[in-house]
VOSENU-689102 format. One record per residue: residue in three letters; x, y, z of N, C-alpha, C, CB in turn. Coordinates in Angstrom, 1 decimal, decimal comma, always signed. Glycine has a CB too. Layout:
N
REC  residu     nxx     nyy     nzz    caxx    cayy    cazz     cxx     cyy     czz    cbxx    cbyy    cbzz
REC     Ala       X       Y       Z       X       Y       Z       X       Y       Z       X       Y       Z
...
//
This chain:
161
REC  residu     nxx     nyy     nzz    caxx    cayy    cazz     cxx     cyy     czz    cbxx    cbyy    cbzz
REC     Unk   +61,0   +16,2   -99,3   +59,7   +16,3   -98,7   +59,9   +16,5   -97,2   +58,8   +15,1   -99,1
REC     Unk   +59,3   +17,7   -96,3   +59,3   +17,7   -95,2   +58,4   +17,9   -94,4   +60,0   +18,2   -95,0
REC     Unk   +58,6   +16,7   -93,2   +57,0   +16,1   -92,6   +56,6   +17,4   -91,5   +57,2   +14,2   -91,4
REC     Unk   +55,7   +17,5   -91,6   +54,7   +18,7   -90,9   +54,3   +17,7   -89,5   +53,0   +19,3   -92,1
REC     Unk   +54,9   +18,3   -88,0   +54,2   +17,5   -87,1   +53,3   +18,3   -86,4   +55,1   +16,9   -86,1
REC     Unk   +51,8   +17,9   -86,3   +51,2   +18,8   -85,8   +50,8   +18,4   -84,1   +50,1   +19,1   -86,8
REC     Unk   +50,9   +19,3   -83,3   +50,5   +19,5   -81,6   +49,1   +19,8   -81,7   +51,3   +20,7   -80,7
REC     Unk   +48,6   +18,7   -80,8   +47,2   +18,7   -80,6   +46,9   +20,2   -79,2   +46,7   +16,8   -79,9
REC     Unk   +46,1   +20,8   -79,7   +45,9   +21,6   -78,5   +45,5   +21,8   -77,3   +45,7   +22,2   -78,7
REC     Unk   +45,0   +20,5   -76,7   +44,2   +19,8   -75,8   +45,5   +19,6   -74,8   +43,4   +18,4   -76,4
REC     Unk   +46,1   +19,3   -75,1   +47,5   +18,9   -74,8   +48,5   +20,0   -73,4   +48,3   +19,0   -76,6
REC     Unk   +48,0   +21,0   -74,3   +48,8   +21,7   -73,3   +48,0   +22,8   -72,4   +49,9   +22,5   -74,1
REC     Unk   +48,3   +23,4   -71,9   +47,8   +24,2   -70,2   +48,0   +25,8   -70,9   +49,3   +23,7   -68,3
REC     Unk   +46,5   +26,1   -70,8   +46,8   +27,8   -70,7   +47,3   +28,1   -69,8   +46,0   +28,6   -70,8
REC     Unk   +47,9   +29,6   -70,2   +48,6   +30,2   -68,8   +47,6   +31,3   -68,4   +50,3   +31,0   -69,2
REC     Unk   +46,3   +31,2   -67,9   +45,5   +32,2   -67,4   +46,7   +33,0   -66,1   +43,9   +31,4   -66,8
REC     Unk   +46,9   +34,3   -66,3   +47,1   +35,0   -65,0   +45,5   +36,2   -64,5   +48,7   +36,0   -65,4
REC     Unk   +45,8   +35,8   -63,3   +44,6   +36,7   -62,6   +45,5   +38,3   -61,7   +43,6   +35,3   -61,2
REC     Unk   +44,4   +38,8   -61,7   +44,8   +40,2   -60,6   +45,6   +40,1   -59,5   +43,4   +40,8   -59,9
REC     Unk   +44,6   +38,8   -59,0   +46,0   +38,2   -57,5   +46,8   +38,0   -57,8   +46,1   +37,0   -56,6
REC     Unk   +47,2   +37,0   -58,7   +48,7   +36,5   -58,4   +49,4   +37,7   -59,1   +49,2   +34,8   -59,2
REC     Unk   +48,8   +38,7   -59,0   +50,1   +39,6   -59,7   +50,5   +40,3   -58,3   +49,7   +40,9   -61,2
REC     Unk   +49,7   +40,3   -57,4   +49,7   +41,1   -56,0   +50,3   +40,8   -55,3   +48,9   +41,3   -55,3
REC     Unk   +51,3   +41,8   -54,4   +52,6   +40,9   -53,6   +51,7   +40,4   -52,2   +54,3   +42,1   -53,0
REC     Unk   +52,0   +39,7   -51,1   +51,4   +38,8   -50,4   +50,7   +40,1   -49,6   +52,4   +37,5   -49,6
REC     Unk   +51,4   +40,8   -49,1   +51,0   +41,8   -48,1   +49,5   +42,5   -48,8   +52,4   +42,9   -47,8
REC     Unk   +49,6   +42,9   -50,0   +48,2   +43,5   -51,1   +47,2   +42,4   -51,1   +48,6   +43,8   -53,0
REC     Unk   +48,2   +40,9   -51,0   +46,3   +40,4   -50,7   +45,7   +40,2   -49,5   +45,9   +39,0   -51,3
REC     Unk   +46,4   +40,2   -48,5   +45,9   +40,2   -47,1   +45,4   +41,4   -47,2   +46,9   +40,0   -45,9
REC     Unk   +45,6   +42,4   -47,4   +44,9   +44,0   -47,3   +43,7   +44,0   -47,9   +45,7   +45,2   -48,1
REC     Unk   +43,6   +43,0   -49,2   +42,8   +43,1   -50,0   +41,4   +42,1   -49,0   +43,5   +42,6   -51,5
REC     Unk   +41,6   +41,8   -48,2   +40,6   +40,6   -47,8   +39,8   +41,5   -46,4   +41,5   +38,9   -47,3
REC     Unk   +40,1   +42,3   -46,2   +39,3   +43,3   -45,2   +40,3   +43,9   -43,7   +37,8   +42,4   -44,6
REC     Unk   +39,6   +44,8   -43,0   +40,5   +44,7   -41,9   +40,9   +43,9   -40,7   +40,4   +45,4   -41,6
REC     Unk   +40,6   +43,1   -40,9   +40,8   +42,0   -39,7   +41,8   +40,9   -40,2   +39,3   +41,2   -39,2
REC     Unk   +41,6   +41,0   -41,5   +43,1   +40,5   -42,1   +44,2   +40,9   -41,9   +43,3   +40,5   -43,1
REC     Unk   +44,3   +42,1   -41,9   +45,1   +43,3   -42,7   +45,9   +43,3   -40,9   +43,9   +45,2   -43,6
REC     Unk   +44,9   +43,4   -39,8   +45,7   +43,4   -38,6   +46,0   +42,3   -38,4   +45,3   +43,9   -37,5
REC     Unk   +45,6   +41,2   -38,0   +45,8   +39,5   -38,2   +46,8   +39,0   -38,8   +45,0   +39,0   -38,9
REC     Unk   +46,7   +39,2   -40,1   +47,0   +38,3   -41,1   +45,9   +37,5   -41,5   +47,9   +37,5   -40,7
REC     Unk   +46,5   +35,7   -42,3   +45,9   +35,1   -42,5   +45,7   +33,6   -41,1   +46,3   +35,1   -43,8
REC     Unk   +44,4   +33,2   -41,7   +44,6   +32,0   -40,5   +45,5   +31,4   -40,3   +43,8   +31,1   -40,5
REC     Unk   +45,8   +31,0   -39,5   +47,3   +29,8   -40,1   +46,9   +28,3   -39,1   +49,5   +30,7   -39,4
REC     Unk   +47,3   +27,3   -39,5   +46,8   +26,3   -39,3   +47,9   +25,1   -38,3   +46,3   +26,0   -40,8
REC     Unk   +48,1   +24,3   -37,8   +49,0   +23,6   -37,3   +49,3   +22,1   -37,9   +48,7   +23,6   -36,0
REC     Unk   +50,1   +21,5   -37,9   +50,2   +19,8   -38,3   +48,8   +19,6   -38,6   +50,8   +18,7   -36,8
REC     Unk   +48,2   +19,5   -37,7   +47,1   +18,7   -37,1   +45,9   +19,0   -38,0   +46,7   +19,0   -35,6
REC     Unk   +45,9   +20,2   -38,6   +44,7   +21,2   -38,9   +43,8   +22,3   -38,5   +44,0   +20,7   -39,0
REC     Unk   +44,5   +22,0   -36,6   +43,9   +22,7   -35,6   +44,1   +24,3   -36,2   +44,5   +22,3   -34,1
REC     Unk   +43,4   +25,5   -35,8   +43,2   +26,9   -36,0   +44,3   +27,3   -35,0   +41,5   +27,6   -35,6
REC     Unk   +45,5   +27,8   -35,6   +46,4   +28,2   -34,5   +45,7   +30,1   -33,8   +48,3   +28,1   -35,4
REC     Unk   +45,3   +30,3   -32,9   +44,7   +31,4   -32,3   +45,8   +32,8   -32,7   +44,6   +31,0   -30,6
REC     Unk   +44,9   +33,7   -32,9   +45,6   +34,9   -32,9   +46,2   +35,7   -32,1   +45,1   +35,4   -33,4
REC     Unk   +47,6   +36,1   -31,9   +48,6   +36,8   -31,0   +47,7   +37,3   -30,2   +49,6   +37,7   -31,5
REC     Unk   +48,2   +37,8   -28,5   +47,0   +38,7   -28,6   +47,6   +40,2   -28,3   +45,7   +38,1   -27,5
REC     Unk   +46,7   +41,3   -28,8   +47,1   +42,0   -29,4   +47,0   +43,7   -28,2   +46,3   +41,7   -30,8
REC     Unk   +46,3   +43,5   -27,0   +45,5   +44,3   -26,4   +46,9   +44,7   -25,6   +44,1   +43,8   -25,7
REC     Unk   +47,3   +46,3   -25,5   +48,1   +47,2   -24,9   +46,7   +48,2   -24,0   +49,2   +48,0   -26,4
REC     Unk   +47,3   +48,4   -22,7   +46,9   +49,1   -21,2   +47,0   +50,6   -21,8   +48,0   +48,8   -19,6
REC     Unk   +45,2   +51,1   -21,7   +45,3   +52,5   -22,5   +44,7   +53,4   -20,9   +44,0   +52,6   -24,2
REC     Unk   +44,0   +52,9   -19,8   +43,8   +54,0   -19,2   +44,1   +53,6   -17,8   +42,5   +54,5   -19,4
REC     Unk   +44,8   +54,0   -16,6   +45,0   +53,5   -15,3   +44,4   +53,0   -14,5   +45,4   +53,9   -14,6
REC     Unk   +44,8   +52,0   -13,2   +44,0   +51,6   -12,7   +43,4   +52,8   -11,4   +44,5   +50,3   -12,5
REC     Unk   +42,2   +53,1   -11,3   +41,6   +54,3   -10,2   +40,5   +53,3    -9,4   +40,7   +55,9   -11,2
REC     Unk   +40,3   +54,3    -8,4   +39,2   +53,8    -7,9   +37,8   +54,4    -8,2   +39,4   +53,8    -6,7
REC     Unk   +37,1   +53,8    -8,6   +35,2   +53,9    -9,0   +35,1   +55,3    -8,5   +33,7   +52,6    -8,0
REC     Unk   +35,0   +55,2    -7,0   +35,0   +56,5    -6,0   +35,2   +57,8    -6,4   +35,9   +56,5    -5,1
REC     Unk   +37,2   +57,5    -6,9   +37,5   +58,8    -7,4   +37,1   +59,3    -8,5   +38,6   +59,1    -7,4
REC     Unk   +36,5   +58,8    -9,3   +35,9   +59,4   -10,8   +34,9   +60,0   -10,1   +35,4   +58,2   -12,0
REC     Unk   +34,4   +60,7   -11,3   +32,9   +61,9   -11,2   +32,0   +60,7   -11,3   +32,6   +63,4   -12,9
REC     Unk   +30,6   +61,5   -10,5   +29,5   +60,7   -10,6   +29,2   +60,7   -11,9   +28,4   +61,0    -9,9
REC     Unk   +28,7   +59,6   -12,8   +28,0   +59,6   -14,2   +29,3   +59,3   -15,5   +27,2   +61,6   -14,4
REC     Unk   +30,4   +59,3   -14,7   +31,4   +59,1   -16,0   +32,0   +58,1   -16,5   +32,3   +59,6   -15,9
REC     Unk   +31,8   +56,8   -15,6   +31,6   +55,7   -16,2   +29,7   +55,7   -16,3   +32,5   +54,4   -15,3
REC     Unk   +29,0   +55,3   -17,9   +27,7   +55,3   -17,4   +27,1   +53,7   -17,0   +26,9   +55,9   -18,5
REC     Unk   +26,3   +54,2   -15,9   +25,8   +53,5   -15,1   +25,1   +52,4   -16,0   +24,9   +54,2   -14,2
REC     Unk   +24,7   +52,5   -17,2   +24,4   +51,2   -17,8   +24,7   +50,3   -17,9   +24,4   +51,1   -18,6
REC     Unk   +26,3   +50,4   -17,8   +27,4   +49,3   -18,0   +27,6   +48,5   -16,9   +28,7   +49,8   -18,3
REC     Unk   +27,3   +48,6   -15,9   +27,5   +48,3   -14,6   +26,6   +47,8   -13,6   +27,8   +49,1   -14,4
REC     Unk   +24,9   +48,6   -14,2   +24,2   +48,3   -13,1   +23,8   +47,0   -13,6   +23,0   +49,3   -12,6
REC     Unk   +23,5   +46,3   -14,7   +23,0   +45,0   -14,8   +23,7   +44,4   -14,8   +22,4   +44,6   -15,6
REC     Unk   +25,3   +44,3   -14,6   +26,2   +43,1   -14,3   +27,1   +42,9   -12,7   +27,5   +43,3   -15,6
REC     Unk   +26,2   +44,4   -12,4   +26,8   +44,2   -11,0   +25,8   +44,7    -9,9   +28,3   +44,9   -10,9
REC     Unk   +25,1   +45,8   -10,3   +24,2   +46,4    -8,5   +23,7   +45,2    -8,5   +22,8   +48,0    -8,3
REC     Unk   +22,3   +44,8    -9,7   +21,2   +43,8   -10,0   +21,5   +42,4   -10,2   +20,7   +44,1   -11,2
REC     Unk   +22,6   +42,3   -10,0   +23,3   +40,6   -10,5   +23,6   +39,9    -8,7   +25,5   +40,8   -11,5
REC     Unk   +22,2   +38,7    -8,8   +22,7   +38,5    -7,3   +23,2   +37,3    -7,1   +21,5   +38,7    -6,3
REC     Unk   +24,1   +36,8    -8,4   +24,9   +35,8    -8,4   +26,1   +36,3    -7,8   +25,1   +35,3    -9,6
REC     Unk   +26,5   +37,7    -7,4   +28,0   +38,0    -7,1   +27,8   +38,2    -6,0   +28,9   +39,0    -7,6
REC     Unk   +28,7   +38,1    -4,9   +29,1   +39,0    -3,7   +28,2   +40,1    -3,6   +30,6   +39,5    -3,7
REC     Unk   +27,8   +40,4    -1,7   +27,4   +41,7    -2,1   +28,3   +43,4    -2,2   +26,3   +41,7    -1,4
REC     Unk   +29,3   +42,4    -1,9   +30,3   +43,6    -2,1   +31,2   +44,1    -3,4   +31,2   +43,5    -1,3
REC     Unk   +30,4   +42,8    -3,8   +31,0   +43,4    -5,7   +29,6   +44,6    -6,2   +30,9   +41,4    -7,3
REC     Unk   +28,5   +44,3    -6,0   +27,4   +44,9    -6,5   +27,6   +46,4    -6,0   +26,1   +44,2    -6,1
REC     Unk   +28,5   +46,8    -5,4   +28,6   +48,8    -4,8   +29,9   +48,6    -5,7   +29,0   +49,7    -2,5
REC     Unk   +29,5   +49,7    -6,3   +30,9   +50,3    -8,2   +31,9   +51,3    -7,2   +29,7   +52,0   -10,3
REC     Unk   +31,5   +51,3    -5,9   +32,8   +52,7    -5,0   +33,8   +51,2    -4,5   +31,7   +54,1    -2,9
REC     Unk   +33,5   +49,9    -4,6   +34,2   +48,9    -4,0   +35,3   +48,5    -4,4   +33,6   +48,1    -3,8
REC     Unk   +35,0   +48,9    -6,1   +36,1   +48,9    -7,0   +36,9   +49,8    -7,8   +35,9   +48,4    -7,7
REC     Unk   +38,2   +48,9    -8,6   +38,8   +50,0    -8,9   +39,2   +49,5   -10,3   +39,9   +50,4    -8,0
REC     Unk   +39,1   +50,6   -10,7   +38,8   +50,3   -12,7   +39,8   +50,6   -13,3   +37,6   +51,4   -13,6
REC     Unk   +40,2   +49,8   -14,4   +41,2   +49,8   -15,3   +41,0   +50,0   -17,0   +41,8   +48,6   -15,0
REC     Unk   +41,7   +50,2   -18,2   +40,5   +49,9   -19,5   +42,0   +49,7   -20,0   +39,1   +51,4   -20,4
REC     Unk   +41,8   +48,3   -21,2   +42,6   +48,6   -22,4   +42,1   +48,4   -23,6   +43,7   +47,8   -22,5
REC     Unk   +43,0   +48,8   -24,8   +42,8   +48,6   -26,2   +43,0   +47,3   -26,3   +43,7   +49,4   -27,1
REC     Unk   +41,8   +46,7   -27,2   +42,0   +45,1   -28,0   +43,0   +45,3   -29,2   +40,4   +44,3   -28,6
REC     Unk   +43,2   +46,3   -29,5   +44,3   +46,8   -30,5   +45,0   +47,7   -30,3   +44,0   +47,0   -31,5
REC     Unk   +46,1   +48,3   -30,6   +46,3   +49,3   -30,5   +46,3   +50,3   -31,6   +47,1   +49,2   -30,1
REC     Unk   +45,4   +50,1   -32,4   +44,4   +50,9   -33,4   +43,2   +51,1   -33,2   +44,2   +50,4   -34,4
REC     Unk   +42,9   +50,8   -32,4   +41,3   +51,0   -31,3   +41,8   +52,7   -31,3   +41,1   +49,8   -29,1
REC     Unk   +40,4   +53,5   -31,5   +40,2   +54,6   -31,0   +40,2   +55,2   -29,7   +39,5   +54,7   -31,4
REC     Unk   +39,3   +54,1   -28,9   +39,4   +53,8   -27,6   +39,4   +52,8   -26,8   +38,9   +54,3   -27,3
REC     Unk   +39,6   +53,0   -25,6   +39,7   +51,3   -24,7   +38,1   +51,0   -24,8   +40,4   +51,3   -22,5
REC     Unk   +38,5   +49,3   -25,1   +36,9   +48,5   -25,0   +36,9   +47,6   -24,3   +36,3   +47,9   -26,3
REC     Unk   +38,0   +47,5   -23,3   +38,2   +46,5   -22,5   +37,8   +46,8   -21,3   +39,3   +46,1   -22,5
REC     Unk   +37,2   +47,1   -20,4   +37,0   +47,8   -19,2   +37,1   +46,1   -17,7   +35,1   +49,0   -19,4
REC     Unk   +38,0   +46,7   -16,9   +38,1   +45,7   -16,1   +37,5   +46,0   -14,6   +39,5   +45,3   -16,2
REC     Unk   +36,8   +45,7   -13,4   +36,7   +45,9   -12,2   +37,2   +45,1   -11,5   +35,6   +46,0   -12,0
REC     Unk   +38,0   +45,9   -10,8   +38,2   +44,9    -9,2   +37,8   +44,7    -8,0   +39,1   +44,8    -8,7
REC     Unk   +37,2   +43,5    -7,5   +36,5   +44,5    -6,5   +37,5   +44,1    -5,0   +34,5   +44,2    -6,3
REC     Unk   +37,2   +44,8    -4,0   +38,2   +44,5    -2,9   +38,3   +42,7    -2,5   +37,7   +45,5    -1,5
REC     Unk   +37,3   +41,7    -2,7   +37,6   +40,9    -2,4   +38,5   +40,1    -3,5   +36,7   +40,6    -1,7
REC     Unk   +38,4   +40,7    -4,5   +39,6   +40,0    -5,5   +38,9   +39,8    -6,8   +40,1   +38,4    -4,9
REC     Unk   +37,9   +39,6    -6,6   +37,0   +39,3    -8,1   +37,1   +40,2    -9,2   +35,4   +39,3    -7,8
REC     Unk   +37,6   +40,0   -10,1   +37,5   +40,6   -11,5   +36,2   +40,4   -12,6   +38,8   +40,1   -12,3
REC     Unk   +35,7   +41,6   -12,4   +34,5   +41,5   -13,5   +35,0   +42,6   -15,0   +32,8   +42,3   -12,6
REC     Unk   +34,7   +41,5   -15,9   +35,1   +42,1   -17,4   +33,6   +42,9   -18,2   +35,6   +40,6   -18,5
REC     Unk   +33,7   +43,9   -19,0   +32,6   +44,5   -19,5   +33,9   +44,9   -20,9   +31,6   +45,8   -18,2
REC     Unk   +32,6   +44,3   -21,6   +33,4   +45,1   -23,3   +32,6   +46,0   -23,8   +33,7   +44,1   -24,7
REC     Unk   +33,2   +47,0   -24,4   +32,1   +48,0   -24,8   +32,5   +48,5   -26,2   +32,0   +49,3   -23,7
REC     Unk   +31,7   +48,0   -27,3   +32,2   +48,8   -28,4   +31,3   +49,6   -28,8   +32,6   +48,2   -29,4
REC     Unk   +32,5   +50,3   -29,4   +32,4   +52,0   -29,2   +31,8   +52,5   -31,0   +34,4   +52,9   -28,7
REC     Unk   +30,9   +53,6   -31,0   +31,5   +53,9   -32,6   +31,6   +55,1   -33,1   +30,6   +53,3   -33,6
REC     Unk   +32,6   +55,4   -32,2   +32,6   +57,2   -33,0   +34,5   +56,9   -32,8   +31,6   +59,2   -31,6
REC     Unk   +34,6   +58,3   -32,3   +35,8   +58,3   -31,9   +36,2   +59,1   -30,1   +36,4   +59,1   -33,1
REC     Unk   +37,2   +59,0   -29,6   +37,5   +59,8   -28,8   +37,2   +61,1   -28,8   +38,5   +59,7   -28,7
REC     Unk   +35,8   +61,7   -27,6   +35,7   +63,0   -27,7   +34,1   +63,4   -28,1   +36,8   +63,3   -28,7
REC     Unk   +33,8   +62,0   -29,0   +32,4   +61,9   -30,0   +31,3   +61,4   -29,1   +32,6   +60,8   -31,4
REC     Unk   +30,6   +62,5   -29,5   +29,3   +62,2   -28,5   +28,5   +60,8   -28,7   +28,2   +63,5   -28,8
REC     Unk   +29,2   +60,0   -29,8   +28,4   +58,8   -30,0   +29,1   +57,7   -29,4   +28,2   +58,5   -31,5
REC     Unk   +30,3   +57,7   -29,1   +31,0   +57,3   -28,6   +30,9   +56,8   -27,2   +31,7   +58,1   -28,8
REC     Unk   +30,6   +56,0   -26,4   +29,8   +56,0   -24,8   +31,4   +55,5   -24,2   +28,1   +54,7   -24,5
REC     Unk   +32,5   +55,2   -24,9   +33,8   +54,6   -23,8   +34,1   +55,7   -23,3   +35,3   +54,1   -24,4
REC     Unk   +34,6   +56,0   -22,2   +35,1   +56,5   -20,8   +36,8   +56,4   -21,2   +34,6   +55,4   -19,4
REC     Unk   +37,1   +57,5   -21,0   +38,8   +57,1   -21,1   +39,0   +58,4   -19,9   +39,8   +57,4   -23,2
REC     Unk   +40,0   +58,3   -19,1   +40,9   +58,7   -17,6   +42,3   +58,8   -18,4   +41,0   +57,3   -15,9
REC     Unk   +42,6   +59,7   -17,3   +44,4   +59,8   -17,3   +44,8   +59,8   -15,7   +45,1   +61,5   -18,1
REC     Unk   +45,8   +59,1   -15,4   +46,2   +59,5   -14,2   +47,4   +59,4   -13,5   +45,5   +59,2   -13,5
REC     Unk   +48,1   +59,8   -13,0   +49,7   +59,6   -12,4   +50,0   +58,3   -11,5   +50,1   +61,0   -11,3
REC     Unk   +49,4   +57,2   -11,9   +49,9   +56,1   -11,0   +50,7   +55,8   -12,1   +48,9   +54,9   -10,4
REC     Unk   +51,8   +54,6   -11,2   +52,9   +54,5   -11,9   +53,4   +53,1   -11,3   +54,0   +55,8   -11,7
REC     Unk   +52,8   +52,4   -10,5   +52,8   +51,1   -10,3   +52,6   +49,9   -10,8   +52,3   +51,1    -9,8
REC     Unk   +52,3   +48,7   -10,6   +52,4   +47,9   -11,6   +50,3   +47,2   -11,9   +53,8   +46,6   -10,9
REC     Unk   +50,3   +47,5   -13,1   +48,6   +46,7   -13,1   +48,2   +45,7   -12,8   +48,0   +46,6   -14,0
REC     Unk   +47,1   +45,6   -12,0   +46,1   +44,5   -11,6   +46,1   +43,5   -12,9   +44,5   +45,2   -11,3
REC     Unk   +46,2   +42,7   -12,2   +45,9   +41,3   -13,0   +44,2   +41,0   -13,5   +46,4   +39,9   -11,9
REC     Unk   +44,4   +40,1   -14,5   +43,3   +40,3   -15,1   +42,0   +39,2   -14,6   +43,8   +40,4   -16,5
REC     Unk   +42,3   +38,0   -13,4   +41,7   +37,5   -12,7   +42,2   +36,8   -11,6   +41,2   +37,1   -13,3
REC     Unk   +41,9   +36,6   -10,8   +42,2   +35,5    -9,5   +43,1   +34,7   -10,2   +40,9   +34,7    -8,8
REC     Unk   +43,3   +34,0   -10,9   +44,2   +33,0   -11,5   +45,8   +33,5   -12,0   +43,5   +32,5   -12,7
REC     Unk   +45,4   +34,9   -12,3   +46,6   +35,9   -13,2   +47,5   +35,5   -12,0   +46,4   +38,0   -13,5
//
């Protein structure tokens, strides 16, 4: 006579597999949008604290002076409420011929620079971000992008730099 042992089925662990875990690490960061995909994932420290993301912004247009650009090509929108009309600054920050303008990419997958920086002669750095939503060239597009033969070293990005 031979004894029949029977296994309760409660007992043991299905093996559900899902879509993710079949996906190598890099497909699921892709899979979670683009800010992942340039990023990564969060990553965290001992502590728990949000360790900050690299930063990522490469120098896309030189530094010139306000002056030498055409009238109208940086537009005046950008500028007149943070600087003619702003009478918290200097008044020699509020004239845009006093400074001299620089722009970078927050990525270097940016279409165009959205970083736009001013300096003005007494030292003060005023920041303006501008995002953009077309492309270089696109009339929807309102970023300003220059080219120019300086070859020196760039302005810092405040009194502290």
């Amino acid at each position: 006579m031979t004894e029949t042992l029977a296994k309760p089925h409660s007992l043991t662990k299905p093996n559900v597999v899902s879509k993710e875990s079949l996906l190598t690490p890099e497909e699921r960061i892709a899979a979670l949008g683009p800010h992942a995909r340039r990023h990564g994932r969060v990553k965290y420290d001992a502590d728990g604290n949000k360790i900050p993301f690299p930063e990522t912004a490469v120098p896309a247009c030189p530094p010139v002076r306000m002056s030498d650009l055409p009238k109208g090509f940086i537009p005046k929108r950008f500028y007149e409420k943070n600087l003619e009309y702003n009478q918290q600054v200097a008044s020699c920050c509020r004239k845009p011929e006093n400074h001299i303008i620089w722009s970078e990419k927050s990525h270097p997958e940016e279409a165009a620079p959205d970083r736009y920086f001013l300096r003005c002669e007494c030292g003060a750095v005023h920041k303006i971000f501008m995002a953009g939503v077309g492309t270089p060239g696109d009339e929807d597009d309102p970023r300003p992008q220059w080219k120019s033969d300086y070859s020196g070293p760039w302005p810092k990005r405040s009194r502290a730099d």
